[in-house]
C-alpha positions in Angstrom: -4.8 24.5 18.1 -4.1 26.1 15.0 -0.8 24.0 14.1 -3.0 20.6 14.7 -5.5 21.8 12.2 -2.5 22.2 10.0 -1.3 19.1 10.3 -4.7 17.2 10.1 -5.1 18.8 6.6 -1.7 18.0 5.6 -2.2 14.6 6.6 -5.4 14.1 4.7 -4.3 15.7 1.7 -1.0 13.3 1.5 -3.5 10.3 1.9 -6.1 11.2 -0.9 -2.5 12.0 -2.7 -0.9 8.5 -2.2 -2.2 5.3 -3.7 -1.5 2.3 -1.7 -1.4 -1.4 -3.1 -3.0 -2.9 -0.3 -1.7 -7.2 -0.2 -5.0 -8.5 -0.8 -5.7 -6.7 -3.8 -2.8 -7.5 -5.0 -4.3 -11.2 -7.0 -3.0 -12.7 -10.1 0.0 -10.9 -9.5 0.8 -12.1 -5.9 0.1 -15.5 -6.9 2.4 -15.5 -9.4 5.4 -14.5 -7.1 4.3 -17.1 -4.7 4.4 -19.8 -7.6 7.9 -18.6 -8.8 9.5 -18.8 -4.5 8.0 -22.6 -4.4 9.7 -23.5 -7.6 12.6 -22.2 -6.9 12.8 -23.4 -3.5 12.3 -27.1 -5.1 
């Protein structure tokens, strides 16, 4: 049980550690790239 512990912390840690773009708060930005593919593809 002791090694699961172990890992639950380390897993927890590493998550509040690591920042995550998620796609829908991605915005202007996401738009943007869309916009550029469609003009490209025309």
């Amino acid at each position: 049980m002791r090694t699961n512990n172990r890992f639950i912390k380390s897993v927890i840690k590493t998550a509040s550690e690591t920042s995550v773009e998620m796609p829908w708060s991605r915005g202007s930005r996401r738009v943007s790239f869309s916009n550029r593919n469609t003009a490209q593809a025309a």
